[in-house]
N, C-alpha and C positions, 0 to 999 in steps of 0.2 A: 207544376213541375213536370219535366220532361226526361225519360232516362238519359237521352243523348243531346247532346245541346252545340248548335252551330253557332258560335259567335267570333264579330271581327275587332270587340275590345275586352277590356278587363269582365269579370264577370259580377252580376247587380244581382240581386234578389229581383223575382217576378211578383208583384201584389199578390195576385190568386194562391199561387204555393204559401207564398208569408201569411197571409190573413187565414189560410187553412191551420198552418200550425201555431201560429197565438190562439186561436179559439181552442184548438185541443188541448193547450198548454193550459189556457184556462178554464178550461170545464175538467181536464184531469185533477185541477187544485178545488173541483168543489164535492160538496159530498154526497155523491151521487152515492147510488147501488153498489155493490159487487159487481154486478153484472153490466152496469153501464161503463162502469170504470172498468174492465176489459175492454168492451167493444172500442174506448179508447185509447188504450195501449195500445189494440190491434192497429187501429190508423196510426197510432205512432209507428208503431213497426214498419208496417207499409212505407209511410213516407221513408221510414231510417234506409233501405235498399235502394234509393235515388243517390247518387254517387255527391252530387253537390247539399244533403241533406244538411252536413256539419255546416257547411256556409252558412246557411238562414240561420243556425243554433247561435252559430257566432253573431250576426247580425243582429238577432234576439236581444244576446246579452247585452252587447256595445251600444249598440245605434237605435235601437227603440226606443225613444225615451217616454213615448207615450203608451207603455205600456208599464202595468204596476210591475215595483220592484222584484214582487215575489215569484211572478212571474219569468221575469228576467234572470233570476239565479235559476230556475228550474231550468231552462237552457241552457245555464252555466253548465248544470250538473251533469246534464243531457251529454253536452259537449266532450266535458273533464271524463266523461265515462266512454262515452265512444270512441274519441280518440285512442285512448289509454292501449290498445292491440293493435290499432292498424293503423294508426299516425303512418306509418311509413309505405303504405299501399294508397295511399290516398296520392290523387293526381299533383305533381310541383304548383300546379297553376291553384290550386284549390287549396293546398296547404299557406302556400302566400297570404292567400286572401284571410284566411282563419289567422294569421299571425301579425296581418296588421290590423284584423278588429281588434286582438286581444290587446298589444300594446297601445291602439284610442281608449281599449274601455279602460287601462289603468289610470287616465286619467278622470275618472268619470267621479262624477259629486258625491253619489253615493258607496260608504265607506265598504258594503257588504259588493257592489258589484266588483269594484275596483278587486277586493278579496278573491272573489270567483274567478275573473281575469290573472292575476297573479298562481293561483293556485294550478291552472292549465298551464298556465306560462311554463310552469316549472315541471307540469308530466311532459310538455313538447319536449321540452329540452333531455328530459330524462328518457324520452323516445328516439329523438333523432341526433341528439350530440349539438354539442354548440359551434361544429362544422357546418351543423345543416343550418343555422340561425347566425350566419357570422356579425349580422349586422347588433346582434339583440345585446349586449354589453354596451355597444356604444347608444344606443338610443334609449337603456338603464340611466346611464351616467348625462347625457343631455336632459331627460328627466330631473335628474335630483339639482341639476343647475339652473334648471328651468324658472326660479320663481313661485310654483305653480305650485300649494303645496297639497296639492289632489294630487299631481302627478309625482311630487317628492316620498307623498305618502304610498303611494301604488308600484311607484320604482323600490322604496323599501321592502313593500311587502313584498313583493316578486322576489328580489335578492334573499330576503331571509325565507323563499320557500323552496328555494335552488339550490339551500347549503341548507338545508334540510333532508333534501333528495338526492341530491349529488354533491354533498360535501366537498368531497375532492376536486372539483371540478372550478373553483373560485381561489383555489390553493395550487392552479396549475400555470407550468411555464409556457403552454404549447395551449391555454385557451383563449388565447389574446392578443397573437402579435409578437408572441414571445416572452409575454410582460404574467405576470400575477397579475389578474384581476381583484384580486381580494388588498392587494397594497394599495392600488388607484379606489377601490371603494371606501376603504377606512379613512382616506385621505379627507373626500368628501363629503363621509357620515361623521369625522369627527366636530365638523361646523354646525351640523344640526342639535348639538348640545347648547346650541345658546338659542336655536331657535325660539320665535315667540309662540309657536302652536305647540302644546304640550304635547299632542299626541303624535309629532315627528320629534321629540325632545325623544321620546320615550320608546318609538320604532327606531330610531338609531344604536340609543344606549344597547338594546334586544339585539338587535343585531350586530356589533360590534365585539359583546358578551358570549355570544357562542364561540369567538376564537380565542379566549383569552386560555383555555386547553391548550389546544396548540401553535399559540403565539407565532403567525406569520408574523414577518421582515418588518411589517411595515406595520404592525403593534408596535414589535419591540421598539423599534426604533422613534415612534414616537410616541414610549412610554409617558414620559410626563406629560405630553398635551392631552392624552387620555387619562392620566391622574388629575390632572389638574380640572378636566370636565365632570371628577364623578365628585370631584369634591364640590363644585358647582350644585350640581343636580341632589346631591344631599341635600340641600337646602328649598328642595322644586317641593310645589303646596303636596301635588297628585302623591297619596302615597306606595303607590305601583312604581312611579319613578326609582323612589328611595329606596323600595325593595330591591332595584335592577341595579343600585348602586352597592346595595348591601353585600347582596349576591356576588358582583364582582368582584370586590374585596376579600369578598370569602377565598372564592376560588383564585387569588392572586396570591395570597397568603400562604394556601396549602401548595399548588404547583410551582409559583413562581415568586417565593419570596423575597428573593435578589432585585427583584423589582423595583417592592414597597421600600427596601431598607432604607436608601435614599431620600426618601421623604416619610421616614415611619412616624416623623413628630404628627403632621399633617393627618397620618393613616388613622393613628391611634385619636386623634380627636376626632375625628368623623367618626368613627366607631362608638369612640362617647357617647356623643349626639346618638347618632340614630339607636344608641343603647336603652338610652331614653327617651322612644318615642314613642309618642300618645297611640301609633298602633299596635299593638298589643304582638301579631304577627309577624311584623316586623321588628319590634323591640326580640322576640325570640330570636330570629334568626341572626342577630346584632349581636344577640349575647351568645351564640356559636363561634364568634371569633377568636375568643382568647384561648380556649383549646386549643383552637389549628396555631393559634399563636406560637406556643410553648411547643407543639407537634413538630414546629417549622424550625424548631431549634433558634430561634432570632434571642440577640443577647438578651438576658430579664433586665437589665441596667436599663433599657429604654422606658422603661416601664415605669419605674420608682419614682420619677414626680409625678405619675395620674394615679398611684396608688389611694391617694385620701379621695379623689372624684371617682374612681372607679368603684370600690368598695361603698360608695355613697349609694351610686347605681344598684348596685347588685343588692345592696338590701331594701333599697325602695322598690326593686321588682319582685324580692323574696316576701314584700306586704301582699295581703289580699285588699281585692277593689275594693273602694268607699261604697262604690253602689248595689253591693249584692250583701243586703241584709241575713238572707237566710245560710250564708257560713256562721253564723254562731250558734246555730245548733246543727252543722253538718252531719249527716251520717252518709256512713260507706257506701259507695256506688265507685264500682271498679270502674277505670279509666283506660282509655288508650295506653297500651306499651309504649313507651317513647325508648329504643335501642340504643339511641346515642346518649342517654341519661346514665351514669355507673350506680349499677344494681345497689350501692350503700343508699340512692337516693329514691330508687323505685319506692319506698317502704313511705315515701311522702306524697305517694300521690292520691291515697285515698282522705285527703287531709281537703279533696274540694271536690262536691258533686259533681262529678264527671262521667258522660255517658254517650256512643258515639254517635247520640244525635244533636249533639250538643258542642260542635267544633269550637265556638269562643271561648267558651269556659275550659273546655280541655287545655285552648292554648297558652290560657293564664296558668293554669295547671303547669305547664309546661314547661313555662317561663320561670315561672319560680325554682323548679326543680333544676333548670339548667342556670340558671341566678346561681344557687346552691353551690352547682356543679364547679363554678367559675370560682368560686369564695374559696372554693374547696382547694382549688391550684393553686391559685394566689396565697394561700398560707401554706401552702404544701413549699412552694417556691420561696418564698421570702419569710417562713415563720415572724416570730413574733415584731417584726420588723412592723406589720401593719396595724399592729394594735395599737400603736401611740396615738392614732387619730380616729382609731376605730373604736376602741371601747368604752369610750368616754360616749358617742352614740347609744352604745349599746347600754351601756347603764340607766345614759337619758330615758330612753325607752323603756325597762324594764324598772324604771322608778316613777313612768310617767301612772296618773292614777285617772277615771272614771271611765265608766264603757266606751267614748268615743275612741282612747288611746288604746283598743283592745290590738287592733290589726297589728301598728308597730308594736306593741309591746309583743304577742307572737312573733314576729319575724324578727325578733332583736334575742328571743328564745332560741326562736331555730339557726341563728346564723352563729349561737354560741357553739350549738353542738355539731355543727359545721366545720368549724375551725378548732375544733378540739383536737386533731388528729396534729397538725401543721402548725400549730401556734403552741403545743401544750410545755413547751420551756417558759412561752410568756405567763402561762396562765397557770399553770403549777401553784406558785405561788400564794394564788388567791384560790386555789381547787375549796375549799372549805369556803371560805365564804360565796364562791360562785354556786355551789352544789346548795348550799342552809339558801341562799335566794332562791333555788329553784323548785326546792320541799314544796313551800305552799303553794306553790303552779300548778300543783295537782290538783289541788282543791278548789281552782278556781271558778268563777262561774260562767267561763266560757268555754264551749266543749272544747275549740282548735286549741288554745293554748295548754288545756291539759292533756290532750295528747301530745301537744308537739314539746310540751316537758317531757312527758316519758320517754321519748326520741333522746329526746338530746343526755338529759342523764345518762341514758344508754351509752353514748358515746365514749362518755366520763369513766365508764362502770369500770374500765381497767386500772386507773387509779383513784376510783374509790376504795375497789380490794385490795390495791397495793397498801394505804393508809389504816388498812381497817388492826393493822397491827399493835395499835396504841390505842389507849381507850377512848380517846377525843374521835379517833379515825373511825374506833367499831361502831361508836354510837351512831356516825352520821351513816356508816354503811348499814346499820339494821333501820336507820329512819329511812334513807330510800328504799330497801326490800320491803318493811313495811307498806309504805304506800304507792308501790306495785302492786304488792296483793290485794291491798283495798280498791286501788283501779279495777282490778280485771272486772270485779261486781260492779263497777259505772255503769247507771243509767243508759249511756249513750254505747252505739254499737263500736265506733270510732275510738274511743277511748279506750273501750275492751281492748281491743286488735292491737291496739298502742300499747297498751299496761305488757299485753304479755309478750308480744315483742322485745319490747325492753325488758320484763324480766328473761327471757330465755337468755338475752345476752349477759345479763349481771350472772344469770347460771354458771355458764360457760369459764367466765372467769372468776367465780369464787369458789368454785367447787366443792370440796369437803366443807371450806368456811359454813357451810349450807344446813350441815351437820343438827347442829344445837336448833335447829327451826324446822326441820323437813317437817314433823307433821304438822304445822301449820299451815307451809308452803303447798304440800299433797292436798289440805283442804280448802285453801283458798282454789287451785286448780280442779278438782274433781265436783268443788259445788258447780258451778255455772255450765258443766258440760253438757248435761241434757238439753240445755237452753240454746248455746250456739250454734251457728248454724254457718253454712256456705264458708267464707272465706274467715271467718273468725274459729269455725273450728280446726280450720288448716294451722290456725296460726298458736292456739293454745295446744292444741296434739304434740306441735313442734315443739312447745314447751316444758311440755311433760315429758317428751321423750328425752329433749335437754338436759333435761333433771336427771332424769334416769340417767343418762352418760354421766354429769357429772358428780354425781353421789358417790357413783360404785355399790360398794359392797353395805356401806351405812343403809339402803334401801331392804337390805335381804333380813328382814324383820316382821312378823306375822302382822303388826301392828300398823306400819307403813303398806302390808301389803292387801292388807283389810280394806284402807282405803282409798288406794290404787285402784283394784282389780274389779270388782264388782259396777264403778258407775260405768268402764271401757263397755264390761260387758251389757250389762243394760241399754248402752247407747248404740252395740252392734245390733242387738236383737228387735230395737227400733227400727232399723234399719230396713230397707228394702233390698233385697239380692243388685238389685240392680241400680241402687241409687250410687254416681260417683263418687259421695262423698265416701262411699266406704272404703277407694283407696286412702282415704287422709287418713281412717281409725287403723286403716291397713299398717301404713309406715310408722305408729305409733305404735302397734302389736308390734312390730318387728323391731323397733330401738327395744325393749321390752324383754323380748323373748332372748334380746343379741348381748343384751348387758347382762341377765341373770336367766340365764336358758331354765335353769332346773330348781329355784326358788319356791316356787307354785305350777306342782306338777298339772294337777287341772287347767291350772289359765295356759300354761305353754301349750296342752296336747288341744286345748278349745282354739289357741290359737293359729296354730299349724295347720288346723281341720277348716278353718276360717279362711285362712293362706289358700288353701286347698280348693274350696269351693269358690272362691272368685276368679281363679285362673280359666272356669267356662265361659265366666262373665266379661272381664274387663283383659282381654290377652298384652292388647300395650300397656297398660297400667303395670299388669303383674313384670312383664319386661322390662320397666324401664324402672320397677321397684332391683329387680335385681342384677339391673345394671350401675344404679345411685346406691345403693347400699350394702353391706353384710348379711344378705341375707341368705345366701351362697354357702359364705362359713359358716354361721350360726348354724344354717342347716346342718352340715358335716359335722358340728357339734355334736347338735341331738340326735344324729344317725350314727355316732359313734358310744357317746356317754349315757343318752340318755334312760330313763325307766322305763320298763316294754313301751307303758301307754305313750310314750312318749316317741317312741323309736316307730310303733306305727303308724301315728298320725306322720312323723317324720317321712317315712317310706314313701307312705303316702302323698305326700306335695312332690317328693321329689319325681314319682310319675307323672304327677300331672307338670310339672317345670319342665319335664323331659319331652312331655308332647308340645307345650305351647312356643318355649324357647329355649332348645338343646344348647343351641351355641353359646348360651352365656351360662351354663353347667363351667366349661372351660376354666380354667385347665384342672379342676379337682374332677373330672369324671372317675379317671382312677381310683381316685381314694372312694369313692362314692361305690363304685363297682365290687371293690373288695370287699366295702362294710356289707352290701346286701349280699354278698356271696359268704359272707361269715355268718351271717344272720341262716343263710339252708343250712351250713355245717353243723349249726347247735346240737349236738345228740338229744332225745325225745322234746324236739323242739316244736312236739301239741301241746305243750303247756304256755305255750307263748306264741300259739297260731297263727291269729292277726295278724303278731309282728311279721312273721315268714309271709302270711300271705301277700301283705302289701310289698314285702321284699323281692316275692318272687313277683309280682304285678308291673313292678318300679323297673325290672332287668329288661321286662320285654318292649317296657317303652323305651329305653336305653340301646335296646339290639335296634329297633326300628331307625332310631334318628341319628345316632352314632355307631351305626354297625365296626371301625377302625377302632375305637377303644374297645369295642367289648371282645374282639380277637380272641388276647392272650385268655382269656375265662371262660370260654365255649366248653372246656373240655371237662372243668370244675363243675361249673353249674349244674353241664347234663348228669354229671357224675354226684349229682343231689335230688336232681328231678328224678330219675330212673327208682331209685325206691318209693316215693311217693309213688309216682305211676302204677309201680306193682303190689304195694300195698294199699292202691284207692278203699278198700271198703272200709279201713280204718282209721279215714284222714276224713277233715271236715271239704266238703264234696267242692265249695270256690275253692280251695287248695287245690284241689286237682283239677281244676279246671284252668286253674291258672297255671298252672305248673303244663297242662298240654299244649296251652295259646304260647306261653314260653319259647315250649322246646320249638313249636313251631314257627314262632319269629325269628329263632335263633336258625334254623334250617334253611330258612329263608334267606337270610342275609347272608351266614357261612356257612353255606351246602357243603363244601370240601369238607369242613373241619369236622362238623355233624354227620357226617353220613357214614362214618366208620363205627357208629354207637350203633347204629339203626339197629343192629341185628338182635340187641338186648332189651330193645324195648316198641319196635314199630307193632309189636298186638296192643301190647298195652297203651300206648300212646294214641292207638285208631279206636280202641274201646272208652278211653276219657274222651276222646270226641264226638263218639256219636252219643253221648250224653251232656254236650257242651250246648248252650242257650245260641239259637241263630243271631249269629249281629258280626259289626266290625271286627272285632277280636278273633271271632271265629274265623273269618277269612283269613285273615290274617296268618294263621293258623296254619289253614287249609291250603296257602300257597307256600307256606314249607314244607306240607304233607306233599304235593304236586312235585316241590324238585327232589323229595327226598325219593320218589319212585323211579324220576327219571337218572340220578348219581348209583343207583342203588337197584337197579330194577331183579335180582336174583332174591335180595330179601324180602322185596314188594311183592313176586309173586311166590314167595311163601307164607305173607302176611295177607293174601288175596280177600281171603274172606273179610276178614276184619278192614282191610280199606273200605268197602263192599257197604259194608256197613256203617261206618263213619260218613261214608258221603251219601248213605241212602238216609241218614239223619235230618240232612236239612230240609227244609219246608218249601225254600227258595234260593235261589243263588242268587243275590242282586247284584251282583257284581258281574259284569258282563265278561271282564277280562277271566275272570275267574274261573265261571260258566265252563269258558272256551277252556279252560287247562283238564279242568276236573273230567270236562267231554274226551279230551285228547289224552288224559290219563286209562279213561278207559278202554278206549280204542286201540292202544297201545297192546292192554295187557288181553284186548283179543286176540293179537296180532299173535301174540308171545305164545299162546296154546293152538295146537291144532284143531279144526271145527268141531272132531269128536270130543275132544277135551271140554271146549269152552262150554257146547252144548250140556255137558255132564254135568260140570261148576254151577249153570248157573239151574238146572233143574234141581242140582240137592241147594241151592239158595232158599232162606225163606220167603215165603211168598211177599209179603209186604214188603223186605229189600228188594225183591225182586223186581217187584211194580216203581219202586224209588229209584232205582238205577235205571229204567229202561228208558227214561227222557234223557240219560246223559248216552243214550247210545244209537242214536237216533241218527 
């Protein structure tokens, strides 16, 4: 190769240059050294600044044939990368030549070059515009007419990677003559739906699919001959086809369902089908349509003769497969979130090992759940309307008998309690006899069906309690509580999580009925506690705390609280500070502490100090605990009601909630401010120390994070703190320590409002600090001491000494911002004496302040 090149025809590739750059192309693809493989990038390089370099690249890819493939995409990529910035510096004559290798190589036998070829195709064009390539549309469209289906197949793939990259660009009037290219393509992609090469059946459908969004002219307009092809290709072996069919249907459904209505008979039996098809993947995404269905507002009337096929479907997907033996003694292994499942069905997905290395199983998993999902609408929509051909199945099933019939008899379990919401005028009637059928499912000898009882009972549980009014009705409702609480003890971990799921909800709605059994209910829940673990103790806490709400006041009994209180506490002290699960016991302290704050003064003050110490550990947890629940008021409870110990463990959290997450204090700060400001007012309030100290501890993380509400109280507080201060040597000595970190947070934040106090207590407030322990707090402090000199500076230097001495206390200033105030303070109050003066002050100083202040003066 030569920089400059005289020629008097089209331009060829020279052997020498070519056979230079195959051999580095292939000795780059083998596995040399580090170091050898630079030495040949660099000859890549080299060659790459020859201006006709891209030519050979392209020649590479297209025209060698006698060079291996892998070789020849390595060119490709060579290519698609170099171009990619200077497509448009590159000589007209040279860009030519690269634009008709590219469109030879789309016709080339191998699937992966023709790939690389299309893939450049679509950065030229997204370089230069389809001004600079006017011919390339039309030599697409001679392609896909061609015959040739190497070239049908490479004219696709080029189109679907140009409405990829430039969307708009196949959707325009001005790219073509005036015309939409994208109406004249559909025209001619819509023929390769009957193609005999599957894999142009299938690049058509793909690409015709990305407009069905925004439905160009020449869709709409020849909507049915595109329905009538996808109804075709449903039927294609390849199951990738079917998906592409599925898919489109989806998306026609949801944007454009004025479409389908037309031919909904047609829509809705394709849906059928592919609802039950053998791939499992596809059969999910199949059973996503009838949501969008109902989304789509389309009348239910159409619906009502595939009602008895439909529901046929959804319960043979809600079965688990023949071939996985080991669901009959399933245990819990949390599964993928599926978002589009409604959280009533989430609670069914630990019902099949599922784990995310595990995608087919998860998407049986899946299936089922959105099976469910779909049962669930259809009786929500047409109540008991679908039971005349539906329950006679289901009976089938749950009267069919030996271990082979386990699978349907489960899923004829769970689609009871499915349609228990939507059907329950049909089913009312037989509630007693459908609920005595499902008693012994508990006991049966297959783990999924006696969980997926507990499930469904659950569902029932709201007129079980209705019923339990009449003694036929209490009986059956204490036979299900009963064997609840015999569940929770199950063998199996799965059925655990189940039993008390379902009891927390039979909770909920029998409430006081609960009455005449709690201590049974209390000891069926508080034995297994020690023992559960991860997600099964999330889910019995939940139930306990259930309880608690709904008992009330039947709870507040030494006897119920005997054996409540003690296994919590044993299971916290288990515990590691840092183990997660200690927010689950967390949110169970707190329904606890929020339904009967002051029952059991030790367990609330153990558990507020427990509140308390996890807010170092888990800061989002503690937040998003007191963003989900009452734990806000409760607190303003016990900081109003409660007994001292109680009010300072109380104080207590509320400092630390005020450092971690102030803003969700909101909007009770107020009320929160007044209590600890009434807590300093107490007259000889050392009899209840603690309480005050943590009160006054609680103000200055209050001044720090919401200095706006603590305003109107600056004038109170000080007007509390200033006797402590002056009578330190009779106060327990963290009282007065806090009480001078206080005032000086509070200085800090409202200099104006504070600085008219100074005069009554700046000795005494610089004498508690140079007795205050070096740390955060102290700074903190110290930079209200810093603005109180400069608001104030006539009482400063008459409290000289005693600054003098507070700052000659610390050991270090690690705070650099700080450093620089406490330096500038002093500098200041040189300023403020004449040299005879300062000379005088700091020679009657004592020596050791002396020596402590002379780095800040430096």
């Amino acid at each position: 190769m030569r920089r400059t090149i005289t020629r008097l025809g089209p331009w060829q590739p020279h052997d020498e240059g070519l056979n230079q750059i195959i051999l580095l192309l292939l000795l780059d693809n083998l596995p040399f050294s580090t170091v050898i493989r630079v030495q040949i990038r660099m000859q890549l390089l080299h060659f790459s600044l020859f201006d006709d370099f891209n030519n050979y690249l392209a020649f590479i890819l297209s025209r060698a044939k006698d060079v291996p493939v892998e070789i020849r995409k390595v060119a490709g990529l060579l290519l698609k990368n170099g171009l990619m910035d200077v497509y448009n510096l590159i000589e007209p004559e040279h860009q030519q030549y690269i634009k008709l290798q590219l469109l030879y190589g789309l016709g080339e036998a191998d699937q992966h070059i023709r790939s690389t070829c299309g893939t450049t195709i679509s950065n030229v064009v997204q370089q230069g515009g389809i001004s600079g390539w006017p011919e390339l549309f039309h030599t697409l469209l001679h392609f896909l007419n061609s015959g040739d289906p190497n070239r049908n197949g490479g004219a696709m793939d080029a189109l679907s990677k140009i409405s990829e990259n430039t969307p708009e660009l196949l959707d325009s009037d001005d790219a073509w003559s005036g015309q939409r290219p994208i109406n004249i393509f559909l025209l001619e992609l819509f023929e390769f739906f009957h193609s005999p090469h599957a894999n142009l059946r299938k690049l058509s459908l793909r690409f015709v699919n990305k407009y069905i969004i925004s439905m160009p002219s020449g869709l709409y307009t020849s909507k049915n001959k595109y329905l009538d092809g996808l109804f075709l290709l449903a039927n294609e072996p390849d199951a990738a086809v079917r998906k592409l069919v599925c898919t489109a249907l989806l998306q026609l459904v949801e944007f454009h369902p004025s479409v389908l209505e037309p031919r909904l008979k047609d829509v809705i039996e394709c849906m059928l089908q592919l609802n039950k098809d053998n791939n499992d993947v596809l059969a999910l995404e199949a059973c996503g349509f009838w949501s969008k269905y109902w989304d789509a507002q389309i009348p239910p009337e159409n619906l009502r003769e595939y009602l008895p096929h439909l529901t046929l479907i959804l319960l043979s997907n809600m079965a688990y497969p023949n071939d996985d033996d080991l669901l009959a003694d399933a245990e819990v292994i949390d599964a993928k979130e599926d978002e589009s499942i409604p959280d009533r069905y989430q609670d069914l997905k630990p019902q099949l090992p599922c784990s995310d290395e595990d995608d087919d199983t998860c998407t049986i998993c899946n299936l089922r759940k959105c099976s469910a999902s779909a049962l669930d609408v259809l009786s929500n929509v047409f109540g008991a309307k679908i039971l005349l051909t539906f329950m006679p199945i289901i009976e089938a099933n749950l009267s069919a008998t030996g271990d082979e019939a386990w699978r349907d008899k489960e899923a004829a379990v769970l689609a009871l309690g499915v349609i228990a919401r939507g059907c329950i005028n049909g089913l009312y009637p037989r509630l007693s006899e459908i609920v005595a059928s499902l008693i012994p499912l508990l006991d049966h000898k297959f783990t999924l069906i006696r969980s997926t009882s507990c499930w469904t009972l659950s569902q029932f549980s709201k007129y079980i309690v209705q019923d339990s009014g009449n003694k036929k009705g209490y009986e059956q409702f204490d036979m299900v509580l009963t064997a609840f609480l015999q569940r929770i003890s199950d063998t199996n971990k799965l059925v655990q999580g189940a039993a008390c799921s379902a009891l927390a909800i039979l909770e909920e709605e029998a409430a006081e009925k609960l009455a005449p059994r709690l201590k049974e209910i209390l000891q069926h829940l508080m034995h297994p506690l020690g023992e559960y673990q991860k997600r099964n103790l999330r889910i019995i806490c939940d139930a306990i705390g259930t309880l608690v709400d709904a008992v009330g006041e039947e709870l507040d009994q030494p006897v119920y609280v005997e054996i409540l209180i003690p296994p919590l506490i044993q299971k916290w002290q288990n515990f590691s500070i840092f183990d997660k699960d200690l927010l689950t016991l967390l949110e169970c302290f707190t329904s606890i502490v929020q339904a009967h704050p002051f029952s059991d003064k030790d367990f609330i003050t153990c558990s507020l100090d427990f509140l308390s110490g996890l807010t170092g550990c888990f800061h989002n947890g503690i937040e998003s605990l007191v963003l989900q629940s009452n734990l806000r008021d409760m607190l303003l409870k016990c900081c109003r009601d409660g007994a001292p110990d109680v009010r300072q463990s109380a104080f207590g959290l509320l400092g630390d909630l005020a450092r971690v997450c102030p803003i969700h204090l909101h909007p009770r700060v107020p009320e929160f401010l007044y209590l600890v400001v009434k807590q300093l007012k107490i007259p000889k309030f050392e009899k209840t120390i603690s309480v005050a100290n943590n009160a006054c501890w609680a103000i200055g993380e209050l001044a720090v994070q919401v200095p706006q509400e603590i305003s109107p109280f600056v004038a109170t507080v000080i007007s509390c703190l200033i006797p402590i201060l002056h009578q330190s040597e009779g106060v327990v000595k963290s009282m007065v320590e806090n009480s001078a970190i206080t005032l000086g947070r509070l200085a800090f934040v409202c200099p104006d409002l504070v600085s008219p106090h100074m005069e009554k207590c700046m000795q005494s407030w610089c004498i508690s600090l140079s007795t205050t322990r070096d740390g955060i707090e102290k700074e903190d402090a110290f930079k209200g001491l810093c603005a109180m000199v400069k608001a104030n500076p006539s009482v400063a230097q008459s409290s000289l000494v005693y600054v003098c001495k507070a700052i000659a206390s610390w050991t270090k200033i690690w705070s650099t911002e700080l450093n620089t105030e406490v330096c500038k303070v002093m500098h200041d109050y040189q300023q403020m004496l004449t040299n005879e003066a300062w000379d005088k002050f700091m020679s009657d100083l004592d020596p050791l302040v002396k020596a402590n202040i002379a780095k800040y003066l430096v």
